[in-house]
N, C-alpha and C positions, 0 to 999 in steps of 0.2 A: 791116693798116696800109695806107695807100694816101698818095702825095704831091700834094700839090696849091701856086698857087703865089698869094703874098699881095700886097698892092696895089703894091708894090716889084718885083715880077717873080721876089723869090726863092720857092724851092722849099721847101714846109715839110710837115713828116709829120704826119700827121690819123691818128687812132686811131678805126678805127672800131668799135664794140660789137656783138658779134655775137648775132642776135637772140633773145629767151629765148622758152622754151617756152612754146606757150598750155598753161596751165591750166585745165580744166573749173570751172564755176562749180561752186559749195558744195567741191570738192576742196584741200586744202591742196599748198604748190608744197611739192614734193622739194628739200631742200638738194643745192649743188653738189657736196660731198662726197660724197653717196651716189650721184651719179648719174657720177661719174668711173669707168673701168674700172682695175682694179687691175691695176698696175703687175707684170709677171712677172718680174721680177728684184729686187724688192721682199720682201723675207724676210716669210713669216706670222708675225701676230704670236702670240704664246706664249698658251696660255689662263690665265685668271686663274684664282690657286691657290685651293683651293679654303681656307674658313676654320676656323679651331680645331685642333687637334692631337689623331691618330689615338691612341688605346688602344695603348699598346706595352707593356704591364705584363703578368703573368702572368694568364692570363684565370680570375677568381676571381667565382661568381656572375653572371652577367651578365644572368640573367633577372630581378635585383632590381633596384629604382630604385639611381639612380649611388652618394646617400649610404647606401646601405645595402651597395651592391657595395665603397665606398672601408672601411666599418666591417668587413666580413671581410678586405680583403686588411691593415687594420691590424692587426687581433687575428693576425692570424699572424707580422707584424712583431714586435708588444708578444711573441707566446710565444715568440718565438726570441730577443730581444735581449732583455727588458723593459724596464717603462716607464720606469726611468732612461737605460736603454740606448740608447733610440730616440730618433730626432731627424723633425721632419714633415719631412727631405729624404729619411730611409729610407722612410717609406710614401710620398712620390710617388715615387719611383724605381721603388720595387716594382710603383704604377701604374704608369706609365710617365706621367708629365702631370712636369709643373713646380709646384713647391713653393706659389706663390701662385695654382695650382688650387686646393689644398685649401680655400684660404678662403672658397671660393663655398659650401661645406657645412661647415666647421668652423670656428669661433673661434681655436682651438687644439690641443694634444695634449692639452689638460687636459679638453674636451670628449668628444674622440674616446673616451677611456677611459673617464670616466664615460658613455657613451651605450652601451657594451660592457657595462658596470657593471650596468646597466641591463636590458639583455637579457639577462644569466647571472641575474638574480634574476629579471623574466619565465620564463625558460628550468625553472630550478630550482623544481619546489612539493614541497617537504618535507611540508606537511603530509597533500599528500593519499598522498604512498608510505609514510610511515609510520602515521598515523591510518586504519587498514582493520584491521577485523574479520574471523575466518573461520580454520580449521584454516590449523598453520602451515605444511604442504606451500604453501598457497594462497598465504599471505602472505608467505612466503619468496619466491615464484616473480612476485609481483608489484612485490617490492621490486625483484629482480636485472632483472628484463624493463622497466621506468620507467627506473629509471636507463642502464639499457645503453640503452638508445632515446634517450633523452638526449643521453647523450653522442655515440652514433653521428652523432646529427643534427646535435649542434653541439660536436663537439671541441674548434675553439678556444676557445671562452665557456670552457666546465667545465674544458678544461685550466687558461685564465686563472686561475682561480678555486683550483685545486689549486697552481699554481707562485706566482702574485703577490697575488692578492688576501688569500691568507691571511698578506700579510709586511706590510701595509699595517697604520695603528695608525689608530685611531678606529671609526665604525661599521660601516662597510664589511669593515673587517679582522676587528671583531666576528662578524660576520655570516655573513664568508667561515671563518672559522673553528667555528662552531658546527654549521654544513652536516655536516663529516666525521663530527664529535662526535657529532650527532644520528641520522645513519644508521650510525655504529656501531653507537648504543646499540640501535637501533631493531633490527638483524640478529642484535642477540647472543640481544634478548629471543625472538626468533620461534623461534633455533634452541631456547635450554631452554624453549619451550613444547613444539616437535616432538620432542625429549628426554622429554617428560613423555608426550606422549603415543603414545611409544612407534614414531614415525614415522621420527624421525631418530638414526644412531649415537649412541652416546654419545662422541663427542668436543671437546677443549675449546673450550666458546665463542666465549670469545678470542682464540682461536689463527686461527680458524675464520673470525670477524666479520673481524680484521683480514686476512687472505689473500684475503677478498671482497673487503673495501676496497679491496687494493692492487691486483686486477684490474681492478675498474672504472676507478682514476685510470689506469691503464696506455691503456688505450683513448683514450687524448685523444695521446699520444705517439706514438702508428705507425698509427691508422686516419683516412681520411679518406675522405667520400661518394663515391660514384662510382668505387671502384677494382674491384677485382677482387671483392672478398665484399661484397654487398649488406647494406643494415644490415640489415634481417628475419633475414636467414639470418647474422650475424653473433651476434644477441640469441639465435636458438633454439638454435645449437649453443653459445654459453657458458652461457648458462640449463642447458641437459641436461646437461652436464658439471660444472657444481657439484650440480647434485640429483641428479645418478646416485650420485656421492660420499659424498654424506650419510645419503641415502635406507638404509633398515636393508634388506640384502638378505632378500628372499623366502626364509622356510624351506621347503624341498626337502622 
């Protein structure tokens, strides 16, 4: 500021502009902002958060893509509550995400299910554990080794499948119900062929076929990948322990 005085003699304040920076040709000018020095009593400002919300759910697959990762941590939602039971605020929670995540990958619960639905029949091929030819030590030992690998690998699906999908009414229920049926029939025939040929005790079929059954559904209820006993070594030792059983001991 500087005073100077106007044709009247009074005294008047002139503002005067203090000079701006040469600029290099072709160079653009620096805004005054950037070229101020910050202010040290001036609090920094905060960084900006970063976007979308962290994974806080129980860490379930994570080396699969997301709508595959949110499809196992529901199948274990559906085999603990099932599917009346569940609500999509219990599978995001269980993620950890908020409720209108799900719908960037699901329509619905009605989706979710049937897309599980979906993978248990991928998962399951009946035809090819029970349609096999070959002595029945053989064919015994490939029934119980498919299915245990099976389930080892995917407990929730085959559990699905043993607790809810066999309560369901239409095809699905059909479907989920003829599995058990079919590999009954399939164990009973293998053991009276090793019966016949003199391979296997003679004890009753039945007794026999369903006590296998109920082993195998049991594995969907307490075993789960990656724990303590590797699925290989979970299949060989139940595998030798139903055929050590059966198997007609060696005469001495």
């Amino acid at each position: 500021m500087a005073r100077g005085r106007n044709r009247n003699g009074l005294s008047k304040v002139v503002a005067i502009e203090s000079p701006k920076a040469q600029v290099p040709d072709g160079e653009a000018p620096v805004p005054e902002s950037e070229t101020q020095a910050a202010d040290p009593l001036e609090p920094e400002a905060a960084p900006r958060p970063r976007r979308g919300r962290p994974r806080q759910g129980k860490a379930v697959a994570r080396d699969l893509p997301r709508d595959e990762e949110l499809l196992q941590i529901a199948a274990e939602v559906f085999f603990r509550q099932g599917f009346d039971g569940t609500k999509l605020d219990d599978i995001a929670r269980q993620a950890g995400i908020v409720k209108g995540s799900l719908y960037h990958y699901f329509s619905s619960k009605d989706e979710i299910y049937e897309r599980l639905v979906k993978n248990v029949r991928t998962t399951l091929n009946l035809e090819e554990e029970v349609h096999k030819d070959g002595p029945a030590i053989e064919r015994l030992e490939h029934l119980l080794r498919s299915r245990m690998s099976q389930t080892a690998e995917y407990p929730l699906e085959v559990g699905l499948l043993s607790r809810q999908m066999v309560q369901m009414e239409g095809p699905i229920g059909d479907w989920a119900r003829e599995i058990p049926r079919s590999y009954f029939n399939a164990v009973r025939r293998v053991i009276v062929q090793g019966q016949k040929e003199g391979l296997l005790r003679p004890v009753d079929p039945d007794v026999i076929a369903a006590m296998i059954l109920g082993v195998l559904n049991s594995i969907c209820q307490w075993y789960r990948p990656g724990g303590r006993v590797a699925a290989d070594e979970l299949v060989d030792e139940l595998t030798e322990f139903i055929l050590t059983g059966l198997r007609v001991s060696p005469r001495s």
